[in-house]
C-alpha positions, 0 to 999 in steps of 0.5 A, a space after each residue: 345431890 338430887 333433883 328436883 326433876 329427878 324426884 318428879 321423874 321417879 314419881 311420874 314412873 312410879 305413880 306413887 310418891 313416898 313421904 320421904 320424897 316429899 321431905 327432900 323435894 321441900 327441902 330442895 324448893 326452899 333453895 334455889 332451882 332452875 326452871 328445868 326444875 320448877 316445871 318438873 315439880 308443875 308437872 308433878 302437882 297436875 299429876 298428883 291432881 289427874 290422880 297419876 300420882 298418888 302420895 304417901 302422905 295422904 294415904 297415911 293421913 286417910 288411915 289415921 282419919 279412918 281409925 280415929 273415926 273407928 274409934 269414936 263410932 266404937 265408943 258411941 255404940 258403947 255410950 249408946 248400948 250403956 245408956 239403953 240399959 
């Protein structure tokens, strides 16, 4: 099984850290860990914060935010040009 501390070391090399790492690490933060480990994943939260390491998960996030306001600028520019005529 993995750790905590290894799933952050990747993260901290890598600088990017995947949804699916994100799974297992609160799956893993929901039993119990050893200190080693709860400073490992500190580290990772400052990291994330400083912008070291970037998330999936908020990447995908500003995509579907980004096409969902597309689609609403879309469809008022259509009410809108409709309305005018």
């Amino acid at each position: 099984m993995q750790l905590i501390r290894e799933i952050v070391e990747q993260a901290l090399t890598t600088g990017y850290l995947t949804v699916e790492a994100e799974d297992s690490l609160r799956r893993m933060l929901r039993n119990k860990y050893d200190l080693e480990d709860l400073e490992a994943f500190i580290d990772l939260q400052q990291a994330t914060m400083l912008g070291m390491v970037k998330q999936e998960s908020r990447e995908l996030f500003a995509k579907s935010v980004n096409s969902v306001n597309s689609v609403n600028y879309a469809q008022a520019q259509i009410q809108s040009s409709s309305s005018c005529s």
